[in-house]
N, CA, C and O atoms as CSV, one atom per row, in Angstrom:
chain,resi,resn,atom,element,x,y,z
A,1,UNK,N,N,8.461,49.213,70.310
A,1,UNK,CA,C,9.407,49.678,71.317
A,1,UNK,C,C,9.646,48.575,72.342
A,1,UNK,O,O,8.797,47.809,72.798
A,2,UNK,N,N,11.016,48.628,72.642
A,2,UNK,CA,C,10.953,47.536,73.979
A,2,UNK,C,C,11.312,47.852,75.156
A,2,UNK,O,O,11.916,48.922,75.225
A,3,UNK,N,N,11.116,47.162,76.341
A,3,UNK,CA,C,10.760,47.676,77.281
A,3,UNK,C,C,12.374,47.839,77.697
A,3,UNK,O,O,13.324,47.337,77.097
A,4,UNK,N,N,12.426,48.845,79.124
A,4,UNK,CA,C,13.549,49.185,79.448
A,4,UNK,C,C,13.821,48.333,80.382
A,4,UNK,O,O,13.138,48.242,81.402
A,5,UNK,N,N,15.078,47.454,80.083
A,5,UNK,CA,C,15.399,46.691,81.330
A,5,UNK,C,C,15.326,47.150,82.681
A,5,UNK,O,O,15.285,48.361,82.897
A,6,UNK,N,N,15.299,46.036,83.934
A,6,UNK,CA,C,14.577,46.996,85.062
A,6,UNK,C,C,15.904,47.353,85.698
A,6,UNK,O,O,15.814,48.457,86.235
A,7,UNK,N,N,16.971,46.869,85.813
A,7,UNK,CA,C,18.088,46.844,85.945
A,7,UNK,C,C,18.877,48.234,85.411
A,7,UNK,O,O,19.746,48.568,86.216
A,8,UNK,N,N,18.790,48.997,84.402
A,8,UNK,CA,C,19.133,49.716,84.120
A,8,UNK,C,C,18.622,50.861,84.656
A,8,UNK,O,O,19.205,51.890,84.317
A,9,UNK,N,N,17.214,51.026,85.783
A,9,UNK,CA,C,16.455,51.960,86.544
A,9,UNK,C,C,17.054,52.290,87.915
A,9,UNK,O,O,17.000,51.652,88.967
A,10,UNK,N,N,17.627,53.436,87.626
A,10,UNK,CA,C,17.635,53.105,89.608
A,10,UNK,C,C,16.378,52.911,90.386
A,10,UNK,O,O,15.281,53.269,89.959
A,11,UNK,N,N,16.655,52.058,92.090
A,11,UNK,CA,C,15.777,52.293,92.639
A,11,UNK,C,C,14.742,53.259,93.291
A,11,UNK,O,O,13.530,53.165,93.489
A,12,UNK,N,N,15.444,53.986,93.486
A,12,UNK,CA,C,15.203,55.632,93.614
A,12,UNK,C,C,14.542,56.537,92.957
A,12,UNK,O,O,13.358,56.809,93.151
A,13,UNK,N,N,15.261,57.045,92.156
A,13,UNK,CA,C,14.330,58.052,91.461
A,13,UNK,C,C,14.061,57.374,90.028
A,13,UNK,O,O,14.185,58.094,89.037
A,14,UNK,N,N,13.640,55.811,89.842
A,14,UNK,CA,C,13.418,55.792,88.597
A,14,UNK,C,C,13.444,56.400,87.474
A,14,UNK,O,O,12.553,56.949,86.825
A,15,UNK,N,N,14.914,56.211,87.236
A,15,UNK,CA,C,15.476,57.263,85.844
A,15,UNK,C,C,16.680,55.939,85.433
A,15,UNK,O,O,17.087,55.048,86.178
A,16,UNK,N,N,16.908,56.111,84.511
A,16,UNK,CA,C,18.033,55.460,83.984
A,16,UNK,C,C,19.116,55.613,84.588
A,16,UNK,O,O,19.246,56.751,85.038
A,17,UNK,N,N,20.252,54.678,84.853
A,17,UNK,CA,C,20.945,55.701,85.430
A,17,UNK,C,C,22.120,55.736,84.588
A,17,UNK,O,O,22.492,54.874,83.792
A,18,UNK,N,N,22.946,57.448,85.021
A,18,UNK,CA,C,23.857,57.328,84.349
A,18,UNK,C,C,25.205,57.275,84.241
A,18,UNK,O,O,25.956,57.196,83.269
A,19,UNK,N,N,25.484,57.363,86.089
A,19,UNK,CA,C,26.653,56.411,86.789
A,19,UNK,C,C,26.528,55.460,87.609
A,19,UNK,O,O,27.046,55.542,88.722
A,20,UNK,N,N,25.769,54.302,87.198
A,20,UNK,CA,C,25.703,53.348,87.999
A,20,UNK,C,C,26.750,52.590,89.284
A,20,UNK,O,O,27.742,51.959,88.920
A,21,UNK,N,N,26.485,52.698,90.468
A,21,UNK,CA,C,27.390,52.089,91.659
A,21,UNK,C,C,26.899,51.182,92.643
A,21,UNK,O,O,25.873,51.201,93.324
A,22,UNK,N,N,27.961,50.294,92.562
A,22,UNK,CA,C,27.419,49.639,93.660
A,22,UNK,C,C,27.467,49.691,95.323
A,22,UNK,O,O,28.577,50.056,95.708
A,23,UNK,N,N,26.798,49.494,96.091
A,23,UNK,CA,C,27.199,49.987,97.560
A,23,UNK,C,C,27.166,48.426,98.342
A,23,UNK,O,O,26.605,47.422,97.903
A,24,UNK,N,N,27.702,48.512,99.231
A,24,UNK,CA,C,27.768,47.502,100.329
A,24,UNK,C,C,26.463,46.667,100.694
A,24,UNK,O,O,26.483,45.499,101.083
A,25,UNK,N,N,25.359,47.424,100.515
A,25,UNK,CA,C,23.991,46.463,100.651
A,25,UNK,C,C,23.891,45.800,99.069
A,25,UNK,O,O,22.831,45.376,98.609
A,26,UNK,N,N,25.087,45.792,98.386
A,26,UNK,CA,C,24.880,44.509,97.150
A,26,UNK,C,C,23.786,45.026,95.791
A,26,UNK,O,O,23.515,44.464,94.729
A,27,UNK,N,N,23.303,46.422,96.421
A,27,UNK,CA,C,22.026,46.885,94.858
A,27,UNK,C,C,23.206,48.206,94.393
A,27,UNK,O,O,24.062,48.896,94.946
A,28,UNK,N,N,22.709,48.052,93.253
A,28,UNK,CA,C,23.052,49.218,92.618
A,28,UNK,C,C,22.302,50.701,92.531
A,28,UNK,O,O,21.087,50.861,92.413
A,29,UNK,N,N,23.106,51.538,92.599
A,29,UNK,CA,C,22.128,53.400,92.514
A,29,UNK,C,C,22.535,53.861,91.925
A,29,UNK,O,O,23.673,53.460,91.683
A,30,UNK,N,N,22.084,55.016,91.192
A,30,UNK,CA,C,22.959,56.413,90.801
A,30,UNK,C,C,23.810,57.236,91.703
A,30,UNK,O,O,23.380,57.826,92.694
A,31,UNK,N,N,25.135,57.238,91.264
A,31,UNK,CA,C,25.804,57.528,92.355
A,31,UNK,C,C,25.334,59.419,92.573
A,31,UNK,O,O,25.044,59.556,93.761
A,32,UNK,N,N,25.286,59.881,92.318
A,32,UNK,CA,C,24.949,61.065,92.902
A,32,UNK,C,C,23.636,60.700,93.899
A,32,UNK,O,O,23.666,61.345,94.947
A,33,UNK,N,N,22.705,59.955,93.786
A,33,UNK,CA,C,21.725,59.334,94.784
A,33,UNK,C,C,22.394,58.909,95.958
A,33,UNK,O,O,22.053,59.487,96.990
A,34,UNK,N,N,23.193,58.109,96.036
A,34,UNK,CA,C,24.072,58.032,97.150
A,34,UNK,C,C,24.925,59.061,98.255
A,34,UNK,O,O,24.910,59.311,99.461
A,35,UNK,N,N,25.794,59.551,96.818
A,35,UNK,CA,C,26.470,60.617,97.743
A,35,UNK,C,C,25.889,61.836,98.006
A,35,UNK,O,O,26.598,62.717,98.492
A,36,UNK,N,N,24.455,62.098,97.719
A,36,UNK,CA,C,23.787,63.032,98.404
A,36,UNK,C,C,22.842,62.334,99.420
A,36,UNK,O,O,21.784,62.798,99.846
A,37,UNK,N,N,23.343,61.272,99.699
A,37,UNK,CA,C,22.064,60.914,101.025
A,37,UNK,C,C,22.214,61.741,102.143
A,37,UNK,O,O,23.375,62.041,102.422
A,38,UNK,N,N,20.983,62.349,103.117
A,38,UNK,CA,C,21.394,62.649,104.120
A,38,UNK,C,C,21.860,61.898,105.205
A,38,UNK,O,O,22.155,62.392,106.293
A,39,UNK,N,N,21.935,60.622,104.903
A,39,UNK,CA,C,22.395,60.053,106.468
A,39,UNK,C,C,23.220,58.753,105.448
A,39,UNK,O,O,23.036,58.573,104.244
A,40,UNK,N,N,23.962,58.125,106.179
A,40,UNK,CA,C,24.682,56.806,105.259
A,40,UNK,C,C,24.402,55.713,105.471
A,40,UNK,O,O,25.086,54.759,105.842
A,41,UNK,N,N,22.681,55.881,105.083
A,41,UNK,CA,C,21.897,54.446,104.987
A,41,UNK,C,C,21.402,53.960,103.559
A,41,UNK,O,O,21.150,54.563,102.515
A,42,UNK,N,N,21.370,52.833,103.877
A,42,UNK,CA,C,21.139,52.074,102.099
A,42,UNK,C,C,19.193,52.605,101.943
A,42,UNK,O,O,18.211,52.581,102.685
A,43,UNK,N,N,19.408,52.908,100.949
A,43,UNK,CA,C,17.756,53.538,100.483
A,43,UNK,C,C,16.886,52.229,100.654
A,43,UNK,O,O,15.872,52.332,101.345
A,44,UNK,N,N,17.211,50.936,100.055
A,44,UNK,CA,C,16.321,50.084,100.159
A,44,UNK,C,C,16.759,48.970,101.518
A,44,UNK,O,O,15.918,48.422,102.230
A,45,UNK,N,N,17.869,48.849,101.622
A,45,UNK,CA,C,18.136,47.709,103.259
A,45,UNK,C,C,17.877,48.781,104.389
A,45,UNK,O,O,17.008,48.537,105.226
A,46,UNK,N,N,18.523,49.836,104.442
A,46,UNK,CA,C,18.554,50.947,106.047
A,46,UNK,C,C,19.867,50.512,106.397
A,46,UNK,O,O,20.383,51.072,107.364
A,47,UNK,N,N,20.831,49.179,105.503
A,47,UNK,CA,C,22.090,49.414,106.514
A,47,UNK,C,C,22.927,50.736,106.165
A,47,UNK,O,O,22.738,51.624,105.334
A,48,UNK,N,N,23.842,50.539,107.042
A,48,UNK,CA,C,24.896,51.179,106.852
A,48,UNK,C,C,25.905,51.348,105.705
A,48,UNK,O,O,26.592,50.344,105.518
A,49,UNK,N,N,26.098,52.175,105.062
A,49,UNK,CA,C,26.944,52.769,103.727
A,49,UNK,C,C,27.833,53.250,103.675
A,49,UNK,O,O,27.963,54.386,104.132
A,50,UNK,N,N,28.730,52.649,103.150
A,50,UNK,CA,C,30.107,53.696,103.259
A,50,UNK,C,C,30.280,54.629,101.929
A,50,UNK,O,O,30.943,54.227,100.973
A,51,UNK,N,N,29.803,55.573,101.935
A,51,UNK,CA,C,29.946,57.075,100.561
A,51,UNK,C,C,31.087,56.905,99.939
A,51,UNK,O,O,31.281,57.286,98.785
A,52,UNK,N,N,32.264,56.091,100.934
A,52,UNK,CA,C,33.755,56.349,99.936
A,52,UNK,C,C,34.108,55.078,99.638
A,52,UNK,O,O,35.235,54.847,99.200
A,53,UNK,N,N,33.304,54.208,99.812
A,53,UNK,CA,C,33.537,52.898,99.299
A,53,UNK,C,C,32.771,52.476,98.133
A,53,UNK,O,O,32.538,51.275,98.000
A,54,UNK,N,N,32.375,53.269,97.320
A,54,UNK,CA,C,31.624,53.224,95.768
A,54,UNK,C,C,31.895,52.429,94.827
A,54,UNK,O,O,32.915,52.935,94.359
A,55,UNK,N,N,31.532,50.947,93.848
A,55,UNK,CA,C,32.233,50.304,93.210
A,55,UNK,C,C,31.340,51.109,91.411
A,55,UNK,O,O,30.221,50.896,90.944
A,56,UNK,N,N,32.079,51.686,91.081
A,56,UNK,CA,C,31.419,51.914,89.687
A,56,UNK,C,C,31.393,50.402,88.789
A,56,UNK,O,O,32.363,49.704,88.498
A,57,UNK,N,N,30.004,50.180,88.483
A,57,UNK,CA,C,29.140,48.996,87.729
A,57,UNK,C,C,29.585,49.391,86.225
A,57,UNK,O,O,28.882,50.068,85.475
A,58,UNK,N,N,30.621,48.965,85.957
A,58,UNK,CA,C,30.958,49.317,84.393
A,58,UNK,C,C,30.226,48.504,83.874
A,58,UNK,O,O,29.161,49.013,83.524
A,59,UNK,N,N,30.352,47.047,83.581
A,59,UNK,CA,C,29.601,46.589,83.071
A,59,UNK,C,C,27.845,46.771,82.726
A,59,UNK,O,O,27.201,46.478,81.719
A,60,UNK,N,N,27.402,47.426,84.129
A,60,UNK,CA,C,25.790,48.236,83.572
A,60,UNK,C,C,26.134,48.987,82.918
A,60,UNK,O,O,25.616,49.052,81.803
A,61,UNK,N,N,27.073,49.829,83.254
A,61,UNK,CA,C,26.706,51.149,82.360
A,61,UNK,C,C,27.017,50.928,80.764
A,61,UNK,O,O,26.284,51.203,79.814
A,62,UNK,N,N,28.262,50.377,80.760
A,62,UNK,CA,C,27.869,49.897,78.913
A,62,UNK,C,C,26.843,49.049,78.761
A,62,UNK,O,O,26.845,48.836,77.549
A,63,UNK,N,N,25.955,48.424,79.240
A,63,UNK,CA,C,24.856,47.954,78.796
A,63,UNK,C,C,24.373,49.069,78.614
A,63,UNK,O,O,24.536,49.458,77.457
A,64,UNK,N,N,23.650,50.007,79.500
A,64,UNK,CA,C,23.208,51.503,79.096
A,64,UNK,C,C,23.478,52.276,78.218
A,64,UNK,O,O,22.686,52.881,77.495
A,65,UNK,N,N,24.689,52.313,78.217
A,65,UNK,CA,C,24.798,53.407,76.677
A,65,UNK,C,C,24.647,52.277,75.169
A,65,UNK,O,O,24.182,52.744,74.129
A,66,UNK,N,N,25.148,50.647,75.257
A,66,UNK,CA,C,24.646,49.861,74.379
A,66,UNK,C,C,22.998,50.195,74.084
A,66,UNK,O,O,22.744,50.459,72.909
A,67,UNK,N,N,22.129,50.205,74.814
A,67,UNK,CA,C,20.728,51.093,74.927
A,67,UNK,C,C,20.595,51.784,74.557
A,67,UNK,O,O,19.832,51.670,73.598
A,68,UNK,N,N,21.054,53.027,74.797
A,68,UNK,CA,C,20.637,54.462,74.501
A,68,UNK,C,C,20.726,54.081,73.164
A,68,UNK,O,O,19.613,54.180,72.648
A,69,UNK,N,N,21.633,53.662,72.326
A,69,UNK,CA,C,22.003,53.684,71.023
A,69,UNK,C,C,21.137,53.082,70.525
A,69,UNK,O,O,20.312,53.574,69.755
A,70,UNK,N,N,21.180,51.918,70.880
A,70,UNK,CA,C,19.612,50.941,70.181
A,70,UNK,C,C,18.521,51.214,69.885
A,70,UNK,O,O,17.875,50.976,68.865
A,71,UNK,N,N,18.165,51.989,71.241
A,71,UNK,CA,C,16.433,51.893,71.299
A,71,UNK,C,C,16.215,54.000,72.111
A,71,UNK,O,O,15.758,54.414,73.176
A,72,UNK,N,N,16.831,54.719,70.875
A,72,UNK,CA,C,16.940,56.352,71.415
A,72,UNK,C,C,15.188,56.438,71.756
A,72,UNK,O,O,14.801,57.029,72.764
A,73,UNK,N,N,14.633,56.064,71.208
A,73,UNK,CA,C,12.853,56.546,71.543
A,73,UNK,C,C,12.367,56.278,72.434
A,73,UNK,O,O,11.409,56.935,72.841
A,74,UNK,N,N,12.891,55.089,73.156
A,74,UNK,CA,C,12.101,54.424,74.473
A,74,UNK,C,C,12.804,55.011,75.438
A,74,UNK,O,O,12.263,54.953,76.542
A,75,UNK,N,N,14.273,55.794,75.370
A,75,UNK,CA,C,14.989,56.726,76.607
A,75,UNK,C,C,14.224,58.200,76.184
A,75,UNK,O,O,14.156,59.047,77.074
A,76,UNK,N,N,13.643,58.521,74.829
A,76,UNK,CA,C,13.168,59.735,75.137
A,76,UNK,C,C,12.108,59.867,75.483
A,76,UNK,O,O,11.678,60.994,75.731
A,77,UNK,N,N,10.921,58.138,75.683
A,77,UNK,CA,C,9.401,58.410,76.312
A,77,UNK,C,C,9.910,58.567,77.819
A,77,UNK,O,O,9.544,59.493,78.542
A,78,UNK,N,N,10.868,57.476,78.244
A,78,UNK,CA,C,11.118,57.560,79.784
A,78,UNK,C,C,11.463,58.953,80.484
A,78,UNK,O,O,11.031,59.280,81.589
A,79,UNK,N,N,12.441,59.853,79.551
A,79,UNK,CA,C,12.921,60.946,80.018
A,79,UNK,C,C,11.682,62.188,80.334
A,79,UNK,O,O,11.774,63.072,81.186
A,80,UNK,N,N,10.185,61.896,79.106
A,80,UNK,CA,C,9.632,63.180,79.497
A,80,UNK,C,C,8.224,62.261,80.226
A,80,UNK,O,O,7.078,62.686,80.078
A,81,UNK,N,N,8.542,60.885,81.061
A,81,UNK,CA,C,7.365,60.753,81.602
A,81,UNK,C,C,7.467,61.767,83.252
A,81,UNK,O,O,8.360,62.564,83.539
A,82,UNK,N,N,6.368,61.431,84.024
A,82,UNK,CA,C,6.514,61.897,84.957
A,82,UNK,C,C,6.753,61.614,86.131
A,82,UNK,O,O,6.952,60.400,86.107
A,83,UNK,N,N,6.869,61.997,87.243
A,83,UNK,CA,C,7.559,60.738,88.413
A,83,UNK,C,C,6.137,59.849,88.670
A,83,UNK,O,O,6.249,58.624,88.697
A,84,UNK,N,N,5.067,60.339,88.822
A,84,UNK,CA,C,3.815,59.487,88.903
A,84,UNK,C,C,3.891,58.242,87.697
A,84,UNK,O,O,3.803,57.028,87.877
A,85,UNK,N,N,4.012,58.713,86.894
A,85,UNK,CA,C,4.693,57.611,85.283
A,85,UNK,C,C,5.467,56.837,85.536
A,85,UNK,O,O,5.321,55.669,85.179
A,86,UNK,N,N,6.459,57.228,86.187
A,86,UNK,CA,C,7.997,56.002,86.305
A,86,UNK,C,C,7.502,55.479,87.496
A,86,UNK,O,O,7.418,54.258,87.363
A,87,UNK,N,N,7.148,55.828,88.564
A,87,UNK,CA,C,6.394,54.785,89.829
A,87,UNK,C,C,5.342,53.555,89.409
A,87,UNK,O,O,5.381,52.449,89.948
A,88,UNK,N,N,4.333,53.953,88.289
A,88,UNK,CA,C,3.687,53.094,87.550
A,88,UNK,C,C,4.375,52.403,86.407
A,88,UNK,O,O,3.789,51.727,85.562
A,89,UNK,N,N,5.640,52.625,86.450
A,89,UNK,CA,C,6.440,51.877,85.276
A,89,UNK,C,C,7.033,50.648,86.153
A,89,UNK,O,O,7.015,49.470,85.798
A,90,UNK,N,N,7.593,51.183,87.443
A,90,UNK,CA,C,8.132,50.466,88.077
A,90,UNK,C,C,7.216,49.362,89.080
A,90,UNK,O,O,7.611,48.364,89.682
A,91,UNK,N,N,6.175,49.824,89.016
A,91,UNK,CA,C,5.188,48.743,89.620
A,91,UNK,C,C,4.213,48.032,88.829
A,91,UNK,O,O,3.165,47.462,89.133
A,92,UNK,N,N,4.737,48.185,87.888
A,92,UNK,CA,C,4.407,47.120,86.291
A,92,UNK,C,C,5.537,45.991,86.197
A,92,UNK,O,O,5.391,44.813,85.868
A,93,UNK,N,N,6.611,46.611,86.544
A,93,UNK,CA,C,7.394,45.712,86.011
A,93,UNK,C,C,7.761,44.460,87.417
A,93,UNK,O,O,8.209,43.331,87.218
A,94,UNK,N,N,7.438,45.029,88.732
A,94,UNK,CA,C,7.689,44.620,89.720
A,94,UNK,C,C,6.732,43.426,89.833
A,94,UNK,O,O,7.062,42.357,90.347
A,95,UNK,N,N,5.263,43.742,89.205
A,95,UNK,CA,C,4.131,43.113,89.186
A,95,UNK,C,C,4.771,41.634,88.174
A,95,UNK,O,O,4.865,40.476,88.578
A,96,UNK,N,N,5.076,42.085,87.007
A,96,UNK,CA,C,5.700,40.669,85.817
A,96,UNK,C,C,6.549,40.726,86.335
A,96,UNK,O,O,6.438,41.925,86.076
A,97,UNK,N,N,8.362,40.577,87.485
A,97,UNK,CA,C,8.889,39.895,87.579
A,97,UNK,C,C,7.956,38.802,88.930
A,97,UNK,O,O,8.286,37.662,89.257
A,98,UNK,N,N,7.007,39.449,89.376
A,98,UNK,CA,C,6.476,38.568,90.133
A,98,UNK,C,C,5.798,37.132,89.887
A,98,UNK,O,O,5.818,36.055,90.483
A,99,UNK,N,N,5.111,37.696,88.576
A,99,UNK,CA,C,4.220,36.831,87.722
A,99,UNK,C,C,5.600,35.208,87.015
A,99,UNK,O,O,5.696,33.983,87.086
A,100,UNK,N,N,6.189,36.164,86.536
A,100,UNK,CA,C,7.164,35.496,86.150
A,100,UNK,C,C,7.809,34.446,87.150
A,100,UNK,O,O,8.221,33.356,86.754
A,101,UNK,N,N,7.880,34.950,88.796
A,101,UNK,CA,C,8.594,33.985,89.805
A,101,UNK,C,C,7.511,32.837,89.571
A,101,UNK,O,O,7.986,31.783,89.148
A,102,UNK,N,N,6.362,32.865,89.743
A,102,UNK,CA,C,5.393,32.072,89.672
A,102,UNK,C,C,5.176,31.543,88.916
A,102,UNK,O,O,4.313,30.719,89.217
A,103,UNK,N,N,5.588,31.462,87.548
A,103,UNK,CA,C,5.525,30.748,86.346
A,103,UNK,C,C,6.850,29.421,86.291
A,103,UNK,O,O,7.056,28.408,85.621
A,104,UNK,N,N,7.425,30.045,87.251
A,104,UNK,CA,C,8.731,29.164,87.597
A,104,UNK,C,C,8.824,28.093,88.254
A,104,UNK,O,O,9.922,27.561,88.414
């Protein structure tokens, strides 16, 4: 199995996502993550967000469904892990792009 690009995770609720957008602080989310924020701050900067200024990331998202198709088993371990699971997925992978800066 191979691993799930980290890019294809939102930051948030570590899930795949499956309308990827971009917002004004330059990262990408699931847009329903966005437009349900309670306040219109960026989850990972704190700036300011504009909800109606949304750029849909086409290009991720056909990488994503290019995925789903490829590799269906590694979206169905991710789908029934648990949020304790995807927090330790995501601080695995945070750990090797680190390793990786350092190899550089």
């Amino acid at each position: 199995m191979t691993e799930i690009p980290r890019e294809f995770i939102c930051p948030v609720t570590f899930e795949i996502m499956e309308d990827p957008v971009i917002c004004c602080d330059g990262y990408t989310y699931e847009k329903s993550v966005i437009l349900n924020l309670p306040d219109s701050l960026s989850p990972l900067t704190r700036q300011p967000i504009d909800k109606n200024n949304l750029i849909p990331n086409r290009n991720l998202k056909d990488a994503i469904e290019r995925y789903k198709i490829s590799d269906n088993t590694q979206l169905k371990k991710l789908s029934n892990m648990s949020k304790l699971e995807k927090f330790e997925l995501e601080q695995k992978m945070k750990k090797q792009e680190m390793e990786n800066k350092i190899k550089k």
